[in-house]
C-alpha positions in Angstrom: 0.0 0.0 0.0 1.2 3.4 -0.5 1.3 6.1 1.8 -1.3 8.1 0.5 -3.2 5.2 0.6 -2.6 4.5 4.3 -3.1 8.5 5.5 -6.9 8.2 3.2 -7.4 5.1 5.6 -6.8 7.1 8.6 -8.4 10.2 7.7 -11.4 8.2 6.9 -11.5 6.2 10.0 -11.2 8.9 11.8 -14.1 10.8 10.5 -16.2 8.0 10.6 -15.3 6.8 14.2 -16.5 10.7 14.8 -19.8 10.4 13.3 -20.6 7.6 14.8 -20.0 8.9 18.2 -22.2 11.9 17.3 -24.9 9.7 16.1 -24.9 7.4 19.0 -25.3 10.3 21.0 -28.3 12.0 19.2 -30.0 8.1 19.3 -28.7 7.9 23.1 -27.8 4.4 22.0 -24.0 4.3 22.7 -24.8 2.6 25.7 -21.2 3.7 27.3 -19.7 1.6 24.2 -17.7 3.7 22.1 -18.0 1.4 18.5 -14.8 1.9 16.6 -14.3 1.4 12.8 -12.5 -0.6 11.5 -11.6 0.0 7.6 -9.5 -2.3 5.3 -8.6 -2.8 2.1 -11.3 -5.0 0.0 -10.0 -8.4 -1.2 -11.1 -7.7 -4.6 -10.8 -4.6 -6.0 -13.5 -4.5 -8.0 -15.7 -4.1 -4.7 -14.2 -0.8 -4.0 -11.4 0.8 -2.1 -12.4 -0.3 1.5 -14.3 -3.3 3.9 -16.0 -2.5 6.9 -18.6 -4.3 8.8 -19.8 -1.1 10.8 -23.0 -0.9 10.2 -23.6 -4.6 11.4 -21.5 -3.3 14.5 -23.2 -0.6 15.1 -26.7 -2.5 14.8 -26.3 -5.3 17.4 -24.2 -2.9 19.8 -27.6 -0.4 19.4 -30.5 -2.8 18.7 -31.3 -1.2 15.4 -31.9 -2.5 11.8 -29.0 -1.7 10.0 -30.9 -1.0 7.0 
């Protein structure tokens, strides 16, 4: 991976991880669990740049649909 590459990841995870604290919050559904993300390269590129199973996360952890 290149570097670029890598400071994308972080930037992304980083604002991510930040929204869903903010969202959590407005739901009052963090529950005192702070759900981080976790973002990685796909194994196929053809699916995109990035994997994460967040929203499935986020869903059990709040007892939402995560559609």
């Amino acid at each position: 991976m290149t570097q670029r590459y890598n400071e994308v990841l972080n930037a992304l995870t980083s604002e991510l991880n930040s929204r869903l604290s903010r969202l959590a919050a407005s739901w009052k559904a963090d529950n005192g669990e702070a759900l981080r993300v976790s973002l990685a390269p796909t194994r196929d590129v053809a699916n995109g740049d990035f994997a994460t199973a967040v929203a499935l996360a986020a869903a059990k952890a709040w007892k939402r649909n995560p559609l």
